[in-house]
C-alpha positions as CSV (number, residue, x, y, z in Angstrom):
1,X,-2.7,-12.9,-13.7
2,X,0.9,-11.4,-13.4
3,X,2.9,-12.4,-10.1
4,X,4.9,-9.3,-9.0
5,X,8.7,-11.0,-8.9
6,X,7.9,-11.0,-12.9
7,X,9.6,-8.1,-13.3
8,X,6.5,-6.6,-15.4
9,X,5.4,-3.0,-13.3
10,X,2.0,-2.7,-13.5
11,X,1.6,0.9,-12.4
12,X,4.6,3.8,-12.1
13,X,7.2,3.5,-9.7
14,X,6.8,7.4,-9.0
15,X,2.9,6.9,-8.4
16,X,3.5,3.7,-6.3
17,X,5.7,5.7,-3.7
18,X,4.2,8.7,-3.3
19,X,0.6,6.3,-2.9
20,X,2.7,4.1,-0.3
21,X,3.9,7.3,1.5
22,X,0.3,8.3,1.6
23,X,-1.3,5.2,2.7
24,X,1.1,5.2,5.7
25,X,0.1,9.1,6.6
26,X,-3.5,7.7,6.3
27,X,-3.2,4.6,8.8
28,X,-1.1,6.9,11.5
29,X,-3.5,9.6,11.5
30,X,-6.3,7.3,11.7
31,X,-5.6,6.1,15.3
32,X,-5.6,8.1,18.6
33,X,-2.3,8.6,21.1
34,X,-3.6,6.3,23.4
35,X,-4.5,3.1,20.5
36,X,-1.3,4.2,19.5
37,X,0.0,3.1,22.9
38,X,-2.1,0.0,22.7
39,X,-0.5,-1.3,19.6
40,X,2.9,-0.3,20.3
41,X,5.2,-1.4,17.0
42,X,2.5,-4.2,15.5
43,X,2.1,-4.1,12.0
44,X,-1.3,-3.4,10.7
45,X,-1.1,-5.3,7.4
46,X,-3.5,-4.0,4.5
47,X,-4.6,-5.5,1.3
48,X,-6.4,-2.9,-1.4
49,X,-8.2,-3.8,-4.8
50,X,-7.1,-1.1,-7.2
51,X,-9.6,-0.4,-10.6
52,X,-7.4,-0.7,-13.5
53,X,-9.8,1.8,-15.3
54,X,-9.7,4.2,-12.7
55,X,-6.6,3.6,-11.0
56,X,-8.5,3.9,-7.8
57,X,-8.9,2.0,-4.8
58,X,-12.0,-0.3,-5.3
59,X,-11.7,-2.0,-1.9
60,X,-10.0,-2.2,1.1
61,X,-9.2,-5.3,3.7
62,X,-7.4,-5.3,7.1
63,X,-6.3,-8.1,8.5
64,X,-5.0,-8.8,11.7
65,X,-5.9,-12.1,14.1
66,X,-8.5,-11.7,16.7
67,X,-6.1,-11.5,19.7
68,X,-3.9,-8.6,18.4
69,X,-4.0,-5.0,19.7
70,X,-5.7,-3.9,16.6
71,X,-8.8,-6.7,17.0
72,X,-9.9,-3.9,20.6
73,X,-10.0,-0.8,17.8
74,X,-13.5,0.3,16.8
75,X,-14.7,-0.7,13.6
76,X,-15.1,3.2,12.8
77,X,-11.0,3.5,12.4
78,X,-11.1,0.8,10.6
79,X,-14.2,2.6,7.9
80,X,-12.1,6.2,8.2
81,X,-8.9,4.7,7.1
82,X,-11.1,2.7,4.0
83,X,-12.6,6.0,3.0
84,X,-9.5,8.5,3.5
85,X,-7.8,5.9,0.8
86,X,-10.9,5.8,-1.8
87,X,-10.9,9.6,-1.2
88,X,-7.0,10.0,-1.7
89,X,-5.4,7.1,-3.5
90,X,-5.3,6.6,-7.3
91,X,-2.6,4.9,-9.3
92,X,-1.0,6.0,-12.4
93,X,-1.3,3.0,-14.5
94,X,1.4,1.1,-17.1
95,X,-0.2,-0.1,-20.7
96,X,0.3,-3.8,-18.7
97,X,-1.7,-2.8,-15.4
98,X,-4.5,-1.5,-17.7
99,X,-4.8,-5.1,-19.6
100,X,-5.8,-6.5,-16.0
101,X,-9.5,-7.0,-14.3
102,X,-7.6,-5.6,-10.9
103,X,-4.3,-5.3,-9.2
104,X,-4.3,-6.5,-6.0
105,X,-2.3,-4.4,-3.5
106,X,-1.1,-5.5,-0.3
107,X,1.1,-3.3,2.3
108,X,2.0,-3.2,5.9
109,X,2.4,0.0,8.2
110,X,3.4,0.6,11.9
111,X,0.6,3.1,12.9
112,X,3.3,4.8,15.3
């Protein structure tokens, strides 16, 4: 277990930002003008489970409360965004972020 304010980076800084950059991309395309419209500027908060073998995205969680705008989205968005990351996402990994079982990712993005 490593706590992030440790200062130890467990994958590149190069590969984290151009990963964050697509993530966002991912999540704004995902959703249709008029959800857009319905979520205005709430924050869609995700968590992802990266494989420190593979550097790729094992899993992905959304979460959001049951009366937010993004609760009245259909499930499908939900399973395009979790593939289109899978598909698209891999981290380049540091010797530390290797040692680990998994690196647990978490992120939010304004679909806007």
């Amino acid at each position: 277990f490593v706590m992030p304010d440790a200062g130890i980076e467990l994958r590149t800084r190069a590969s984290w930002l151009e990963n964050k950059e697509k993530v966002e991309n991912i999540v704004k395309a995902a959703f249709t003008a008029a959800q857009k419209q319905t979520i205005t500027d709430e924050e869609l908060k995700l968590v992802m489970y990266v494989n420190t073998e593979t550097g790729k995205i094992d899993d992905v969680c959304f979460r959001f409360l049951n009366n937010e705008p993004f609760a009245y989205i259909p499930v499908s968005v939900y399973r395009n965004i979790e593939l289109a990351i899978k598909k698209n996402v891999q981290e380049v990994l540091t010797d530390e972020g290797k040692k680990l079982n998994f690196i647990y990712w978490w992120t939010t993005v304004i679909p806007k």
